[in-house]
C-alpha positions in Angstrom: 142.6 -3.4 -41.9 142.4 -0.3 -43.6 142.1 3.2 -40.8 138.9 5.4 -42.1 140.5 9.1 -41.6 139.1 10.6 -38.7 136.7 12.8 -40.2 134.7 10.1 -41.6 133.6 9.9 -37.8 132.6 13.5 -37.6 129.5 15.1 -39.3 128.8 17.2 -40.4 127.5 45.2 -49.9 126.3 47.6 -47.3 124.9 48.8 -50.7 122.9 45.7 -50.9 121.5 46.1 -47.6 120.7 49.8 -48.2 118.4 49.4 -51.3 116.6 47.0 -49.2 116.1 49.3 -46.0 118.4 47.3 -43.8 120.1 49.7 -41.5 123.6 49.5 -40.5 123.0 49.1 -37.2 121.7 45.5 -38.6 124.9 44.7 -40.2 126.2 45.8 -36.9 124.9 43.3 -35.2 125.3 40.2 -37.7 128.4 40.5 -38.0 129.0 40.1 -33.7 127.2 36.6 -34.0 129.5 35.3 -31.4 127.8 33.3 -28.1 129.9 33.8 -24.8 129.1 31.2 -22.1 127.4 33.9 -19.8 125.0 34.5 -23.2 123.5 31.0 -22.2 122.6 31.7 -18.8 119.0 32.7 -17.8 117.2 35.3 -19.0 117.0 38.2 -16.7 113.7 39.6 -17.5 111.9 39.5 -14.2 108.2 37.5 -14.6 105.2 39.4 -14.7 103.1 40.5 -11.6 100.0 38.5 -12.7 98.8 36.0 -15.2 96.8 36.8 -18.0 94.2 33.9 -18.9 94.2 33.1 -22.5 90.4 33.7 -23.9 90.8 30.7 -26.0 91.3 28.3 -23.1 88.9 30.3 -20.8 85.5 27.9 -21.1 88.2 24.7 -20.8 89.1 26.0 -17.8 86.0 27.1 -16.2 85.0 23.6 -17.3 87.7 22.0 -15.1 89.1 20.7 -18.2 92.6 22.6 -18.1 94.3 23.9 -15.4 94.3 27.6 -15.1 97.5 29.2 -16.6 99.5 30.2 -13.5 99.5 26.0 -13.3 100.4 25.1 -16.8 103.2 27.6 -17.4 106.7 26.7 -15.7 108.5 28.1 -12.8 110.5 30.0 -14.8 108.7 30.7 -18.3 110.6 32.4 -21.1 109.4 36.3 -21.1 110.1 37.6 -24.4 111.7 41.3 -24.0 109.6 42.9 -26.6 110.4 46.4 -26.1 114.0 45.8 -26.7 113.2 44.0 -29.7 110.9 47.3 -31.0 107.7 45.6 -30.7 104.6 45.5 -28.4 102.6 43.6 -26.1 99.8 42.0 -28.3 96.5 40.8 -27.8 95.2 37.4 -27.8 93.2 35.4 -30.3 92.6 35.3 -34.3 94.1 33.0 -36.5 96.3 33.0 -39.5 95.7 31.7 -43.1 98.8 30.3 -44.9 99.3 28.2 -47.8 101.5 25.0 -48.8 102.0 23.2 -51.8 101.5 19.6 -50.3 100.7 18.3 -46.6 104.6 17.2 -46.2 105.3 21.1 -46.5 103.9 20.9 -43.2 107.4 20.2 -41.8 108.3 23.7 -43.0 106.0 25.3 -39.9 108.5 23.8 -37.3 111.3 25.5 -39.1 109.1 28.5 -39.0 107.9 28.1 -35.4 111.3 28.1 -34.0 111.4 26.7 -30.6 114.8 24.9 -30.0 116.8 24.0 -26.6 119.0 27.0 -27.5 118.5 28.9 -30.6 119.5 32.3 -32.4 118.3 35.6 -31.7 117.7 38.3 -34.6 121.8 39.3 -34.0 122.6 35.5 -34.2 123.4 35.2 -30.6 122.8 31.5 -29.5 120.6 31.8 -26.5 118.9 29.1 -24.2 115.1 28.8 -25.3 113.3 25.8 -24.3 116.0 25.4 -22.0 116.2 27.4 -19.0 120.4 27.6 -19.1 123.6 25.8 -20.2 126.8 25.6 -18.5 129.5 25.1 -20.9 133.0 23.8 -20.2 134.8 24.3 -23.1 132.6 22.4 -25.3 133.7 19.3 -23.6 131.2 19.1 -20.7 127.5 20.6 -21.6 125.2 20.4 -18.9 121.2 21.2 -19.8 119.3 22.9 -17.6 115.4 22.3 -18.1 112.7 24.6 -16.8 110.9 23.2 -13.7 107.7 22.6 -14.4 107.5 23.0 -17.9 105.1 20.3 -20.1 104.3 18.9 -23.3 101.2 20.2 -24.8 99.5 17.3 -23.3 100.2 18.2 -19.6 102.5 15.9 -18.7 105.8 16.8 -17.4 109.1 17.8 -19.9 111.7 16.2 -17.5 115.4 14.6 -18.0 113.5 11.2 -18.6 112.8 12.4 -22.3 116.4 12.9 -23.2 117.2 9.7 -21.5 114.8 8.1 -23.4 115.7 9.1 -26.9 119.6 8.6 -26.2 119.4 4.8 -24.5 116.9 3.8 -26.2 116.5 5.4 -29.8 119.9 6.9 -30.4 121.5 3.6 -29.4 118.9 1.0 -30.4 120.1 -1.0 -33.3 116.8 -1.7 -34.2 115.3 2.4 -34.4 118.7 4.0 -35.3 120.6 1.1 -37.7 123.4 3.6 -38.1 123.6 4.5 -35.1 123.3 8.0 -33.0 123.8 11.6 -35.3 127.5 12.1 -35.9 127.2 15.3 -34.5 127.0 13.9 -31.2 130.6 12.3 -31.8 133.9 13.2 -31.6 136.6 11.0 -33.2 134.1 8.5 -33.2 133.7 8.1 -29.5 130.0 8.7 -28.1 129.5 11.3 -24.9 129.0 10.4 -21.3 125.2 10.8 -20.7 124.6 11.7 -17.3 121.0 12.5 -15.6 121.4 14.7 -12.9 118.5 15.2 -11.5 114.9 15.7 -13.2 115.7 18.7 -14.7 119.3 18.6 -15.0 121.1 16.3 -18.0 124.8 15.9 -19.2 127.1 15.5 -22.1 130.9 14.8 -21.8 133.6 14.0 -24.4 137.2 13.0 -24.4 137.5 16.7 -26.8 135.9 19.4 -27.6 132.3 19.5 -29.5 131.8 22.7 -30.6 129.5 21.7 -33.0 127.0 20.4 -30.4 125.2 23.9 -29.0 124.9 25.1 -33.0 123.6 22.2 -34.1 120.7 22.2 -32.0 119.9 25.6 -33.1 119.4 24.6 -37.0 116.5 24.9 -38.9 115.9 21.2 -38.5 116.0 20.5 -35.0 117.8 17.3 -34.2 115.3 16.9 -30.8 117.7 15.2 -28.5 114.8 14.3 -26.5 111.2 12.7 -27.1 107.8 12.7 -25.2 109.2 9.1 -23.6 105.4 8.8 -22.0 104.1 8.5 -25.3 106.7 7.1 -27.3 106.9 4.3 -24.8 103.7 2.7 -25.9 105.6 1.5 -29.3 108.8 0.4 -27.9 109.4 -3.3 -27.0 111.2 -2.2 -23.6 108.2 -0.9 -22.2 105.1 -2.5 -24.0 104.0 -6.0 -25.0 106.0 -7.3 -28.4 103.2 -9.3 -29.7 100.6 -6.4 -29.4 103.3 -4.5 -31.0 103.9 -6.5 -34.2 100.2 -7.0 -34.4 99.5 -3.2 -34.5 102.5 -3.0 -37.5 101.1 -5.3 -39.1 98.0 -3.5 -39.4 99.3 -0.8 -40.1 101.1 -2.3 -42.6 104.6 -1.9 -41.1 107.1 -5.2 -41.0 108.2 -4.4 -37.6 107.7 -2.6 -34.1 110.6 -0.5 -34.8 109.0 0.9 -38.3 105.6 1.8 -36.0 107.8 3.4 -33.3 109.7 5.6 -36.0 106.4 6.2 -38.1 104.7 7.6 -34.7 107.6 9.3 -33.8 106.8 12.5 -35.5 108.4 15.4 -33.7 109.4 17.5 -36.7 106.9 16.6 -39.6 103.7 17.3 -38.5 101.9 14.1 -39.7 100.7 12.8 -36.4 98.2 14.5 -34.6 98.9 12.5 -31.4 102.2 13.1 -30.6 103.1 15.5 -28.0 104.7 19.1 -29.1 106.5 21.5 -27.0 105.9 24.4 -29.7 103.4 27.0 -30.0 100.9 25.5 -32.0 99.7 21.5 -32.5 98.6 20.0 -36.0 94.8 18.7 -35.1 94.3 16.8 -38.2 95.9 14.8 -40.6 96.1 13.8 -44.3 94.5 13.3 -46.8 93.0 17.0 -46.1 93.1 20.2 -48.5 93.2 22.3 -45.0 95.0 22.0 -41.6 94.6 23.4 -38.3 97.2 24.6 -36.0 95.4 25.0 -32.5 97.7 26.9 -29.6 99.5 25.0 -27.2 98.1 25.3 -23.6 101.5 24.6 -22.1 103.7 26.6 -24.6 106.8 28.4 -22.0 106.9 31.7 -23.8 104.8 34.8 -22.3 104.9 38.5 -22.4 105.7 41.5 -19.9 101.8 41.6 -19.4 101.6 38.1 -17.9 100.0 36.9 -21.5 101.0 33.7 -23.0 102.6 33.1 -26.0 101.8 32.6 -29.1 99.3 35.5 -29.5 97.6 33.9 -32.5 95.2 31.2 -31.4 95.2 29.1 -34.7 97.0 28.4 -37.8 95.5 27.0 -41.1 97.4 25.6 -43.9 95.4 25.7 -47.1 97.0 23.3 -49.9 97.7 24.6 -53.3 99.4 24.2 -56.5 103.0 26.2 -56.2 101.9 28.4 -59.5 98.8 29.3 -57.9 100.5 31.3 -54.8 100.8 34.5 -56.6 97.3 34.7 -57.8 96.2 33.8 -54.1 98.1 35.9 -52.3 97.1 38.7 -54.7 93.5 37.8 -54.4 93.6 37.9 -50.9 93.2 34.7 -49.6 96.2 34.5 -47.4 97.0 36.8 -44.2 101.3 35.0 -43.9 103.3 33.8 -46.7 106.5 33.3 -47.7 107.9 30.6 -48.7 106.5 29.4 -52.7 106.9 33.3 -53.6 109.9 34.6 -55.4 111.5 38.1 -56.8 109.4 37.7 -60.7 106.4 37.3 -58.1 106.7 41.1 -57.2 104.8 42.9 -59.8 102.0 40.7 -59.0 101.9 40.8 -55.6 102.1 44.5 -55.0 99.3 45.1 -57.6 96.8 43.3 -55.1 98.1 45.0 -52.0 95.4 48.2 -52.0 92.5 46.1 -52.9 93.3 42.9 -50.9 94.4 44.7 -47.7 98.0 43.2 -47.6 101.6 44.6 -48.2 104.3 43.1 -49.6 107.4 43.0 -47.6 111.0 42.7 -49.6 113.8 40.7 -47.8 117.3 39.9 -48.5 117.7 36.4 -49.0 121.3 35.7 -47.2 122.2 33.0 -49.6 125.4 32.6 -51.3 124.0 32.7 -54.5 120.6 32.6 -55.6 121.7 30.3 -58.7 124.5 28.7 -58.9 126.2 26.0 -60.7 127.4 22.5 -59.5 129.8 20.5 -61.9 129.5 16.7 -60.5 133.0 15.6 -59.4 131.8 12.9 -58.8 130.0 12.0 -62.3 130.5 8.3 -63.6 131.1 9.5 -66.6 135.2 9.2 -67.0 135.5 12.1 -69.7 133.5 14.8 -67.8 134.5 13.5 -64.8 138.0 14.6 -66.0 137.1 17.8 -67.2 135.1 18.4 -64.3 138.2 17.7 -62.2 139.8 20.4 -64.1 140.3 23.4 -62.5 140.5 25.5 -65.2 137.6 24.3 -67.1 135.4 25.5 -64.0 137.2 28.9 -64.1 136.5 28.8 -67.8 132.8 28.7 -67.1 132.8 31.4 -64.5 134.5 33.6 -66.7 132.1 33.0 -69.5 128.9 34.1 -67.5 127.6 37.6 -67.7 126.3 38.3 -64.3 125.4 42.0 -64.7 123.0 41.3 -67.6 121.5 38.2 -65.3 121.2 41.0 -62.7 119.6 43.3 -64.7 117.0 40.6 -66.3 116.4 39.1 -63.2 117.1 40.5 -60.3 116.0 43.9 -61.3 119.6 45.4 -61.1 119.6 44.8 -57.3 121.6 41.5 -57.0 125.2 41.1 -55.8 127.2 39.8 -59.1 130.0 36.6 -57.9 130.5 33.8 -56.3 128.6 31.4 -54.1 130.3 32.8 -51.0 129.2 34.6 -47.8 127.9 37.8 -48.2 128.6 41.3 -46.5 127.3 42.0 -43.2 129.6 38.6 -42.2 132.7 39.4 -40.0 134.3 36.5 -42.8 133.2 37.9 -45.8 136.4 40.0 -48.2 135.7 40.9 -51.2 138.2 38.4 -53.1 135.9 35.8 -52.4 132.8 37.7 -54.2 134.8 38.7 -57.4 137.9 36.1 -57.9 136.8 34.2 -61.3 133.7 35.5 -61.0 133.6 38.4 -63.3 132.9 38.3 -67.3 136.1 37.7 -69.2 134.7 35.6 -72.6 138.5 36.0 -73.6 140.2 34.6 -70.8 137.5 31.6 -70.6 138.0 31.0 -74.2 141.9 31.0 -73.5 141.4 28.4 -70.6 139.3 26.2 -72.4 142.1 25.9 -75.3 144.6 25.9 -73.2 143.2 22.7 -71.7 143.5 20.9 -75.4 139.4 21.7 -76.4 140.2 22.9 -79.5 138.4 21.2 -81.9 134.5 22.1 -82.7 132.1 21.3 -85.1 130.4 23.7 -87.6 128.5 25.4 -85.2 131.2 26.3 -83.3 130.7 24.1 -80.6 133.8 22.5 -78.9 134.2 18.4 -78.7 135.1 16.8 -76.1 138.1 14.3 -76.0 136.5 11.2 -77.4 134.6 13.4 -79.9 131.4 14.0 -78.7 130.4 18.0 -78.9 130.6 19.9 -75.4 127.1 20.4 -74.7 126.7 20.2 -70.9 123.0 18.8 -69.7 122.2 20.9 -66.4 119.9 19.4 -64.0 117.6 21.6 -62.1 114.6 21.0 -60.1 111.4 21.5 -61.7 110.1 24.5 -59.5 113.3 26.0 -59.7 111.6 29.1 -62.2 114.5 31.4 -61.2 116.7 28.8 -61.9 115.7 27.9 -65.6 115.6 31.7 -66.4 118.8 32.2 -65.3 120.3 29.2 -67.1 118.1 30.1 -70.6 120.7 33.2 -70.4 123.6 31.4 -69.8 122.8 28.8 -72.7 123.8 32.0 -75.0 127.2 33.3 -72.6 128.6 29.9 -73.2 127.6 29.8 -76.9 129.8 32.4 -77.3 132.6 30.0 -75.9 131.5 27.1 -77.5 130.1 25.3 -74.7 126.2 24.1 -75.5 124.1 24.1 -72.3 120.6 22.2 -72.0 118.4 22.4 -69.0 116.9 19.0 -67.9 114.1 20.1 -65.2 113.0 17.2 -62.9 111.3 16.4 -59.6 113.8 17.1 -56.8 113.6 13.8 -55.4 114.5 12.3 -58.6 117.5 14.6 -59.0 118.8 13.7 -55.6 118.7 10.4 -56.6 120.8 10.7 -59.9 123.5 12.7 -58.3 123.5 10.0 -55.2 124.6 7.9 -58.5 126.7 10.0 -59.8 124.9 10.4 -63.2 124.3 13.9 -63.7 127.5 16.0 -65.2 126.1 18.9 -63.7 123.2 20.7 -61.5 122.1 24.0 -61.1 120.3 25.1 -57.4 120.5 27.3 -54.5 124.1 28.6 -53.3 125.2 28.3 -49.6 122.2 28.1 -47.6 124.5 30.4 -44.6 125.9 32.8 -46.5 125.9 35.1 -43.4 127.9 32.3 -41.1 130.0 33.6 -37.6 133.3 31.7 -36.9 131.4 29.7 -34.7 129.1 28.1 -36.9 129.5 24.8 -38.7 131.0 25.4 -41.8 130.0 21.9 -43.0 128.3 23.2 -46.2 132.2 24.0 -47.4 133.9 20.4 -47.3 133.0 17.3 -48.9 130.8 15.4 -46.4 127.6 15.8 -47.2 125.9 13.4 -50.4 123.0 16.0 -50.9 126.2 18.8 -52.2 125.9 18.6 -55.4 129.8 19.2 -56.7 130.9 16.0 -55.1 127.9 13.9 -54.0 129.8 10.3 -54.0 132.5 11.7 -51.7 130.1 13.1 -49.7 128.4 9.3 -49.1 131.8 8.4 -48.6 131.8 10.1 -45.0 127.7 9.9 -44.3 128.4 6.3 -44.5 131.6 6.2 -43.1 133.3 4.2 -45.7 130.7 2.0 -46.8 129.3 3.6 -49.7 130.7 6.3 -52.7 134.0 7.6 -52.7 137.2 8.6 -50.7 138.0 11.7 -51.8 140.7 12.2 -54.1 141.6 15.8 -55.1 144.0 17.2 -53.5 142.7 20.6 -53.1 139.2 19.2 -52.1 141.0 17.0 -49.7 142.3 20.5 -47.8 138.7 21.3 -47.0 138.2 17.7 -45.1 141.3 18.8 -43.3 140.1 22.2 -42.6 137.3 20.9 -41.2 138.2 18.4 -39.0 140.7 21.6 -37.9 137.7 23.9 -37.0 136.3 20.7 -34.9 139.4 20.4 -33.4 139.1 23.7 -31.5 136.7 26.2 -29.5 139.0 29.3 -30.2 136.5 31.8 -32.3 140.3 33.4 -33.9 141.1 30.0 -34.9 137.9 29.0 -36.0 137.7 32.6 -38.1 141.1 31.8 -39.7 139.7 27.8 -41.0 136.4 29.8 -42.2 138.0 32.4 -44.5 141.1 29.8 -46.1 137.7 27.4 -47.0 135.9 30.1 -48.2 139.3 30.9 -49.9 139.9 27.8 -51.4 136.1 27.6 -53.0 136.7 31.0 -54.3 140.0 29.7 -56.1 138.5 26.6 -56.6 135.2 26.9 -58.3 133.7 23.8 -56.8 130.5 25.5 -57.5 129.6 28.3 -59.9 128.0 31.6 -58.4 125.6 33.9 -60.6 123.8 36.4 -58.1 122.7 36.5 -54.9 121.0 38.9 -52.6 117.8 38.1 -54.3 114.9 39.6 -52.7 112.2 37.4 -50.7 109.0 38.8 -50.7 107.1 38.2 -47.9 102.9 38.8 -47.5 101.4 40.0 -44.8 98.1 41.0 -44.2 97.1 44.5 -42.8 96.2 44.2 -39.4 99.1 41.6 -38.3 101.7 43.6 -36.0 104.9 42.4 -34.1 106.9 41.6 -37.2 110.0 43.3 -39.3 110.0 45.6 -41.9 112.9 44.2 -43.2 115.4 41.4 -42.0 117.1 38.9 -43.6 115.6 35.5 -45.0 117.3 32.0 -45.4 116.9 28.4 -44.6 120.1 28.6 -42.3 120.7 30.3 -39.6 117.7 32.2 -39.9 114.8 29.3 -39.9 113.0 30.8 -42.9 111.7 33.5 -40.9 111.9 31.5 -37.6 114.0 33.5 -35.6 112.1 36.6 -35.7 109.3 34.9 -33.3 106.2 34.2 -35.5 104.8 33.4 -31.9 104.8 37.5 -30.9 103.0 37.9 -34.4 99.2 39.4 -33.3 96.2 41.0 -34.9 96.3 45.0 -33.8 92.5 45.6 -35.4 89.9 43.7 -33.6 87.5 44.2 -36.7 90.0 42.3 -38.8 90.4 39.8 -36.4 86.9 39.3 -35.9 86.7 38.9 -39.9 89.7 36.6 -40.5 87.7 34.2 -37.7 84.7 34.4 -39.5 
């Protein structure tokens, strides 16, 4: 019987930063990003004299219907150090209007929301959150401390029962988890000891090091290692009647218990108004709807110096629109928070609302490694462009044949970083090889590569032919709201003419893209560079090898490990096959030098590689905010990962410092 390798059982310029106002104390402080164990300890901000009743809960509690707030908060709340952080204590009440281009982008507010069992702070230290503390042995034994007393939004009590739940009997149910629990949760393919301590106290142990374990739970999606087991129990054969079960599945048209558990089991999504949260605000209605509510969590285990409890902002509503239409609302005025659905060619429009509309437009660096790049499929069934994919110096060739500085100039304003997909300054890994090495504009030397690699012969228009013939016009994939993305390629359709390369853009729903490249049909796609392009040595640095399908340079190999074996391809290049080692290297060890030194030869090895093809990064986010909201940056840095969107700058401290536009935004 044939050994799978063992990482199939293992998961997973300052100048910049000036023009957009980001200080170097900033840069400072990102590029620390290390956790020590003592950084997971409690927090040492004493608790406030008194509670604060929250006016929105007032009447329930007078009522008798909700216990008053010294009784729903825990022992040992979180109290947010806002002073530290240069912000203030807020008041209470208001609500917020967003926007969202369909009711699954409701998912987006938990990335947003940002309440994890440990998670990053603004300098990207990890620190305990919903989670009172962790003790840390070496990344070997990780014991969870809970805070006593703290509950789901529904009262009832957040104990060690909910982990134990999820692990014995979702993680390891066949029937709920066919594949079994997240890989991250392995090491060499052996599962951890789970251990329940006492109510509040749970356990993980492995044979080796798992120093991807604390990270992980701090990602933009949150892996929940735990459920409300009190209400999940009602849909699990274990603990309720199997025939009432099926009946209910069947109703709900479901073939099976175990599809009704996991359709209920909603922790993330925001699709079921039942389920228990432990974030700051609950979803109180479902689709089909054109608007949601967010009402604040009674039980939530943040609060202020002032004894008030967080979030500050009572409600949020989520009005659903078309994606083109978010300019022209959020120039009209009809949204107080948005972000995400807004782009840098939005920015004209944008700022000319701002005086009228009572709004301003802040302008973020998005930390991504490229804001278009390039992906030729590795992995393409096609055998002739899988060969010249394969080729190194046809993907050099490419590079060399873009013109960033005019894409910078058209695009990005002149304010981009022309290179590579890599990380970016303000990273203790970035050097500035990896930002420049191929990717500068040398039309000579590309045309020299691609003849030197026997594409010689072209047709009348001066396009090159491929092996058997056919001319080299490469079809470039993109998804179909990617508007940066098609304006970046329409330039490079004329940089590569002038190499003989033809370029056409195929736009397509993203779902339907995904699928192609899980079938190795597209020859190339264009999207987003690395989503952490501002990563510390301790971070996963899983977007860099070949283990993940939904990478679009090698999307079979990637299947290869997600399935471990059973589907795609083993990888076979030799220089992509370093990167697997690499990996399973940084897994390997807790040592942050170590770890440092795996980062920067992967980072070195893309670079050299070109497994994907940077334009420009540093794009700038812009992000709306209606006058009158207080408690949030000037400027900060936005990405999916490690940042949560905006997530880790605490949308929960966000308040509403007019009363008069409070009052109005209510009405």
């Amino acid at each position: 019987m044939t050994r799978l390798p063992p990482y199939l059982h293992r998961p997973m310029t300052r100048r910049a930063f000036a023009r957009a106002g980001l200080a170097a104390a900033g840069l400072a402080a990102l590029s620390r990003g290390a956790w020590a164990q003592s950084a997971l300890g409690p927090s040492t901000m004493p608790l406030p004299s008194r509670w604060v009743e929250t006016p929105f809960f007032q009447t329930m509690v007078d009522d008798g219907k909700l216990p008053p707030i010294a009784e729903r908060l825990p022992k040992q709340p979180l109290v947010a150090d806002l002073k530290a952080r240069g912000r203030e204590i807020g008041k209470q009440g208001g609500e917020i209007i967003t926007i969202a281009a369909k009711s699954r982008d409701l998912r987006y507010l938990s990335a947003i929301a940002y309440n994890r069992l440990v998670g990053y702070d603004e300098t990207l230290v990890l620190r305990p959150d919903v989670l009172e503390s962790v003790t840390n042995e070496d990344d070997r034994v990780i014991t969870l401390n809970l805070r006593r007393g703290h509950r789901w939004s529904d009262g009832h009590p957040f104990t060690a029962e909910d982990f134990r739940y999820w692990w014995e009997d979702v993680a390891l149910n066949k029937a709920l988890s066919p594949a079994g629990p997240p890989i991250f949760m392995m090491i060499d393919g052996q599962l951890p000891t789970f251990s329940v301590i006492d109510e509040v106290t749970v356990r993980y142990e492995w044979q080796r090091p798992n120093p991807r374990f604390l990270p992980t739970l701090a990602l933009p999606r949150d892996p929940m290692i735990y459920r409300p087991a009190h209400y999940m129990k009602k849909f699990h054969t274990k603990y309720s009647d199997p025939e009432g079960l099926a009946q209910a599945a069947a109703r709900a048209k479901l073939k099976s218990w175990a599809a009704l558990h996991n359709r209920m089991d909603d922790m993330f999504e925001n699709s079921n108004t039942e389920i228990p949260t432990l974030g700051p605000w609950k979803i109180m209605n479902t689709s089909p709807a054109t608007r949601f509510v967010f009402e604040r969590n009674p039980y939530y285990h943040r609060v202020d110096e002032a004894g008030q409890q967080l979030p500050y902002v009572d409600k949020v509503i989520v009005d659903i629109a078309s994606t083109g239409l978010f300019p022209a609302k959020a120039n009209a005025g009809e949204v107080d928070f948005l972000a995400r659905g807004l782009s840098m060619p939005d920015i004209p429009v944008l700022k000319e609302g701002e005086k009228a509309h009572g709004y301003r437009t802040l302008l973020w660096p998005i930390a991504r490694g490229s804001q278009v790049a390039l992906f030729p499929n590795l992995t393409v069934v096609d055998p002739v462009w899988r060969q010249l994919n394969r080729d190194v110096r046809f993907r050099r060739a490419l590079s060399l044949g873009i013109d960033r500085h005019t894409i910078n100039n058209a695009i990005f304003f002149g304010l981009g970083q022309e290179g590579n997909n890599t990380v970016r300054e303000g990273s203790a890994l970035f050097e500035p090889a990896f930002r420049t090495r191929y990717g500068i504009y040398d039309p000579e030397a590309a045309n020299a590569l691609l003849d030197e690699i026997g594409l010689t012969k072209r047709r009348g228009d001066g396009t090159r032919l491929l092996s058997d013939g056919r001319p080299l016009e490469i079809v470039v994939e993109v998804d179909g709201e990617g508007g940066m993305t098609v304006d970046t390629l329409q330039l490079i359709v004329e940089f590569w003419r002038e190499i003989g390369v033809g370029l056409f853009i195929k736009p397509q729903d993203i779902n339907v893209l995904r699928n192609r490249a899980y079938a190795g049909l597209p020859v190339m796609v264009a999207g987003f560079g690395l989503d952490n392009a501002i990563p510390t040595p301790e971070m996963l640095p899983s977007e860099l090898a070949p283990i993940f399908q939904d990478n679009f340079a090698w999307p079979k190999w990637g299947q290869y490990i997600e399935t471990k074996g059973k589907n795609g391809e083993a990888c076979d290049v030799k220089e992509a096959k370093r990167l697997l080692t690499l990996y399973e290297n940084w897994l390997s060890t807790a040592n942050e030098v170590e770890q440092a030194g795996i980062w920067k030869e992967m980072l070195s090895n893309h670079a050299d590689q070109q497994w994907s093809i940077g334009t420009v990064a540093d794009a700038l986010q812009p992000i709306i905010l209606r006058d009158g909201l207080a408690n949030f940056p000037k400027k900060a840095l936005y990405s999916w990962d490690p940042t949560s969107l905006v997530g880790i700058y605490r949308v929960d401290e966000i308040y509403w410092d007019k009363p008069e536009r409070r009052v109005a935004q209510a009405l």
